[in-house]
Each structure stands twice: as C-alpha cells, then as structure tokens.
C-alpha positions as CSV (number, residue, x, y, z in Angstrom):
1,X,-56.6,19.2,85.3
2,X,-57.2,19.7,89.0
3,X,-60.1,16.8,89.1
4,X,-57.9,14.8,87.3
5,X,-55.0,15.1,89.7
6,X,-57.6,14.6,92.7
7,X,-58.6,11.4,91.2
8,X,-54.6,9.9,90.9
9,X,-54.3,7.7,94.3
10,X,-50.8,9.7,94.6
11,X,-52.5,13.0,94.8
12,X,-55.8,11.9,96.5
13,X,-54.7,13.6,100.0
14,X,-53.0,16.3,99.1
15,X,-54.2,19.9,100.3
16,X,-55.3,22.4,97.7
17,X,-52.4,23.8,98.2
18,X,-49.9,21.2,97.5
19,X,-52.4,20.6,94.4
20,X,-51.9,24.1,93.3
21,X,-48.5,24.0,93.7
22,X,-48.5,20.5,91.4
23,X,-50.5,22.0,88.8
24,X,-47.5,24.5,88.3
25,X,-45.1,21.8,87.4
26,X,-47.3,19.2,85.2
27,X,-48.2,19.4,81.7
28,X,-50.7,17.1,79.5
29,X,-49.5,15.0,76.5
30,X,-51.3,12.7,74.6
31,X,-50.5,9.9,72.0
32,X,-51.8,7.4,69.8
33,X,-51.7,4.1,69.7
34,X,-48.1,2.5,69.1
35,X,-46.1,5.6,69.8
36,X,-43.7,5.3,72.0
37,X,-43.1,7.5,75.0
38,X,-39.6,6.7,75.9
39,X,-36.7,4.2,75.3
40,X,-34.9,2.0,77.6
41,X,-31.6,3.3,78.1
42,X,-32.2,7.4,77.4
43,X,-31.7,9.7,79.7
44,X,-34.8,10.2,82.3
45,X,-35.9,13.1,81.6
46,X,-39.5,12.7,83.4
47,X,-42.4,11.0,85.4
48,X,-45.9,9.9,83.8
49,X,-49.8,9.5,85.4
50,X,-52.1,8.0,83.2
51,X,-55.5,10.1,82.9
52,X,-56.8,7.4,80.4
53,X,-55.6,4.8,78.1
54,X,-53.3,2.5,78.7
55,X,-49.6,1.5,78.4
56,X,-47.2,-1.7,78.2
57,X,-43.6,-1.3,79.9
58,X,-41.3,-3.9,78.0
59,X,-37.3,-4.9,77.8
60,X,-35.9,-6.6,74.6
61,X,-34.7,-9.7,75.5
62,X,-30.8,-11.0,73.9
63,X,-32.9,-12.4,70.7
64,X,-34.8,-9.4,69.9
65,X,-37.9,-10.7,71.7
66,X,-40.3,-8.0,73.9
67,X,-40.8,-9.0,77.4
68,X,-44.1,-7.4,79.2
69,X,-43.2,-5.9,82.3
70,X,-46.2,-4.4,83.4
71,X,-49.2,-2.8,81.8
72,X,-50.5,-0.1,83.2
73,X,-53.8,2.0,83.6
74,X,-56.0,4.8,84.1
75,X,-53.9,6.4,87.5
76,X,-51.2,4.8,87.4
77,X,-47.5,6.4,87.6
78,X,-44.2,5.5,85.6
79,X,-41.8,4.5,85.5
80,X,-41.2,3.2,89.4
81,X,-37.5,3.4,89.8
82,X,-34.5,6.3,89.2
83,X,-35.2,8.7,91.4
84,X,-32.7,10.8,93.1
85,X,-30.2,9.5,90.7
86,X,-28.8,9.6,87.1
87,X,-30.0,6.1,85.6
88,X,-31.6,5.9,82.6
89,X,-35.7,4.5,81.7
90,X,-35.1,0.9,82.9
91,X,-37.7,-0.1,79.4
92,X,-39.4,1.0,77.0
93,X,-42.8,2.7,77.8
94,X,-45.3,2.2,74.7
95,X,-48.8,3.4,74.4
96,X,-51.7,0.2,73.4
97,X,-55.0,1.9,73.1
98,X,-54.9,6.1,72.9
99,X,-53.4,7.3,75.5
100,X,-53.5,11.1,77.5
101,X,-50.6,11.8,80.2
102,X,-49.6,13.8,82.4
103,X,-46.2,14.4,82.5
104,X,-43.6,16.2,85.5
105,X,-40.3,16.9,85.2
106,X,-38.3,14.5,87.0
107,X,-36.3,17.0,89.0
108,X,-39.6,19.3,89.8
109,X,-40.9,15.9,90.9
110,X,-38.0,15.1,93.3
111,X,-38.3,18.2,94.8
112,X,-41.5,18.0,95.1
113,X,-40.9,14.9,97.1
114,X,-38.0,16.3,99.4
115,X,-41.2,18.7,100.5
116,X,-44.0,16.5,101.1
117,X,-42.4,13.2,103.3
118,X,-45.8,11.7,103.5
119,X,-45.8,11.8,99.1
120,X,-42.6,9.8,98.9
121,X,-43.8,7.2,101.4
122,X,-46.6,6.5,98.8
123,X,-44.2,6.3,96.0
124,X,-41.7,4.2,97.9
125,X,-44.7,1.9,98.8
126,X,-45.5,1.8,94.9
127,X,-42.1,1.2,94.0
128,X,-42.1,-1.8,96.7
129,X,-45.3,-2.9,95.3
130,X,-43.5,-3.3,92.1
131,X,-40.4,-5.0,93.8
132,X,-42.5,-8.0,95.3
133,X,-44.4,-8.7,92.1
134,X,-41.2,-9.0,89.8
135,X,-40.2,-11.4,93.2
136,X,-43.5,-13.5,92.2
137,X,-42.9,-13.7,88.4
138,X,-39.4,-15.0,89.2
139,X,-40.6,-17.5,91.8
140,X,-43.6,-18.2,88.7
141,X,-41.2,-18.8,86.6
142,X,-39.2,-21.1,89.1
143,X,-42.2,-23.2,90.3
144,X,-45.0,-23.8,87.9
145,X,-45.4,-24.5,84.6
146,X,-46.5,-22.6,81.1
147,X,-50.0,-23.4,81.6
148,X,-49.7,-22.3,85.6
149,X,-48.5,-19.4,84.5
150,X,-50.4,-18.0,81.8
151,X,-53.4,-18.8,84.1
152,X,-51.8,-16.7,86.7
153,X,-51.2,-13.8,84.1
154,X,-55.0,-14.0,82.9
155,X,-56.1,-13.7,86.8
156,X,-54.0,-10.7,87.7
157,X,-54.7,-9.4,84.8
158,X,-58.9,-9.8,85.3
159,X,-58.7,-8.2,89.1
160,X,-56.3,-4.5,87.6
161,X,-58.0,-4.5,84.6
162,X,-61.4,-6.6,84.1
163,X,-64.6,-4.6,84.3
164,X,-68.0,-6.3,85.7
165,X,-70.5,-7.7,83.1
166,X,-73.4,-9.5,83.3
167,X,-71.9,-12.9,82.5
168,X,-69.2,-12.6,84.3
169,X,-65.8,-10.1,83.9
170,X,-64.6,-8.8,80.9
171,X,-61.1,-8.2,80.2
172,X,-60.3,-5.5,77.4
173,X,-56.9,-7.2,76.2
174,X,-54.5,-4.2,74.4
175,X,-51.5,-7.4,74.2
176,X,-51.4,-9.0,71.4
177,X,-51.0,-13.4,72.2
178,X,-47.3,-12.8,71.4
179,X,-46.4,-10.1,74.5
180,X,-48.5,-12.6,76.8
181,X,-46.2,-15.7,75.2
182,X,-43.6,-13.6,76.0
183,X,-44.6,-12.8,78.9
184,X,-45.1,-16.3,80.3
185,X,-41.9,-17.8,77.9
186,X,-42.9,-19.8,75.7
187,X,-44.5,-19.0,71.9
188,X,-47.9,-17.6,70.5
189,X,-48.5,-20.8,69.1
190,X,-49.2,-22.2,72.8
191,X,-51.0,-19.2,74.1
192,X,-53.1,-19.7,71.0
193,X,-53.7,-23.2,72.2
194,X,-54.5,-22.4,76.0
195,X,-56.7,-19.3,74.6
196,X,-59.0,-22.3,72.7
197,X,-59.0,-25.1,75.2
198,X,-60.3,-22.4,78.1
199,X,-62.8,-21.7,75.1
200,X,-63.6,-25.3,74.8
201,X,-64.2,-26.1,77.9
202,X,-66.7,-22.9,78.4
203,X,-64.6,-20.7,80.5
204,X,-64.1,-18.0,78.2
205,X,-65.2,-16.3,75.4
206,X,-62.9,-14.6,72.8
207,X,-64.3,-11.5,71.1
208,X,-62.6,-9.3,68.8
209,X,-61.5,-7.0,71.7
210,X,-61.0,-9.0,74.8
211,X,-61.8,-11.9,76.6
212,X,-65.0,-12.5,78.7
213,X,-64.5,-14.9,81.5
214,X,-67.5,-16.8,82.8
215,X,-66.3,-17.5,86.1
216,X,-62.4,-16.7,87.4
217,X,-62.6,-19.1,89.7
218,X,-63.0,-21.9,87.0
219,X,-59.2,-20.9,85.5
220,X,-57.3,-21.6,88.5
C-alpha cells in the first residue's frame, strides 16, 4: 500500500514518516461495477483515493433524472467538501468500471490535516479546483449552446481521461449517452445524434468501449 499512497498527488511529498503514520489510518475496499459507495444525504462517515477504476459523482435532479458531477480516476480523492463539519455526502458516489479504494476515516483524516498545514493547502487547492469548474459549467450552461456544450464535455473529458494512440486519443467512456445528456441538459436522443454527425464527418470513431478521436482540435 505504501507505493500506492506515494503515487496519490496528495501524498506525493510526504516524508516516510508522515506515510507511516497514514498507513495506520487507511484501509483498502474494493467494488464492482454499479455498487454504490455512498448516498447523497447520509452521514459522512469517510474520505476516498482511487488506486484504480473509476467513479461518477451524481445528484438526482427534481424529476428523478442523474446529473454527472464529476468522474473521477485513478488518484483522485472524494468527495471535495464537508470537512471540519457535520454535512452529509453532497451526491451519490457510484463505481463505473471495477473499482479498488482506499478509504480514511473522516475524523483520522481531519486530524491528520490539523498536523500537516502544507497537506490541507493541497486539499483546499483541490477543493478550489472543483469550485471554479462547477463556476464554468454554470457559465456553459449560461452562454453556449447543446452542441457547444457537449463539445466542451468530450474535450475535458479527452485531456483527464483519454490515453495516446496511434490515430489519435482514445477516450474509454464508463457514461452511458444518457449521464452525458444529462450532463449537458438535453436528451440521449440528441447526444445520439451529435455522437453520429462527429462520426460522419470523420472526427470520431465509436467502438464498443469508447470513443477514438482523430484530431481534438477538429471538435472545437
């Protein structure tokens, strides 16, 4: 678990004895695909790094709809708000592809924070992170339109997530076209559409999988 912990861009600075001292307090979890890991509105109870897989963050919406927040990957910690406090998970955390944690308590994890200052500038800078891009969906939502939008979804997506290939970058998708309608607002039907006119016109590919763009600079 050590190498692991070393490789989380939290942890990557810490001294082996502040890593020692974090090993004491984490534990490993893992799940499958679908499960969830917690609920919108219970009672925090922890904080998660992803040592693989992947997992969406979603809030149902007043008609029963899911609405993507974030997905998240290999490193990444969760969820970014509640701490020093009593709120509850602000969503729903579910796991897409198969999925190992590892998990803290959240009150060994505050504490952990009170004693390293230089840790909870790193989360606060996370949690900023976070901050400005809900900002830029809002102002997305404000300013351009579905097609705009979906394009911008695809591009942020391809620089977290894509991985090189030889014709170009490929994007392992674990959203189905409804959590990126969803995520965009508007229905599966039109993502459908969009998905096929980029194919038409040679910028993508759609495999069973993902989606191979040939060149990201051709969405925008």
């Amino acid at each position: 678990m050590r190498k692991v912990i070393m490789n989380i861009p939290l942890f990557k600075h810490l001294t082996n004895q502040e890593i020692d001292e974090l090993l004491l307090i984490t534990h490993e979890r893992r799940y499958k695909k679908r499960m969830v890991i917690f609920m919108e509105g219970e009672q925090r109870e922890a904080v998660y790094f992803i040592k693989y897989g992947s997992v969406k963050a979603y809030k149902i919406d007043e008609e029963g709809n899911k609405q993507v927040i974030s997905l998240l990957k290999e490193g990444d910690m969760f969820p970014h708000v509640g701490f020093f406090d009593q709120s509850p998970y602000p969503a729903t955390a579910e796991v897409v592809s198969d999925t190992e944690l590892l998990v803290i308590r959240i009150k060994d994890f505050e504490q952990l924070l009170l004693k390293r200052p230089q840790m909870s500038i790193k989360v606060m800078t996370v949690m900023g992170q976070k901050i400005i891009d809900l900002q830029n969906r809002i102002q997305d939502f404000i300013s351009k339109d579905v097609q705009q939008r979906f394009i911008q979804v695809i591009i942020k997506m391809a620089s977290e997530h894509g991985k090189k290939h030889e014709k170009g970058i490929y994007l392992e998708v674990p959203l189905t076209n409804q959590d990126f309608a969803n995520m965009v607002g508007t229905t599966r039907e039109t993502v459908n559409r969009m998905l096929t006119q980029l194919r038409k016109r040679k910028v993508i590919h759609l495999e069973r999988d993902g989606i191979l763009i040939y060149n990201i600079n051709d969405l925008s």
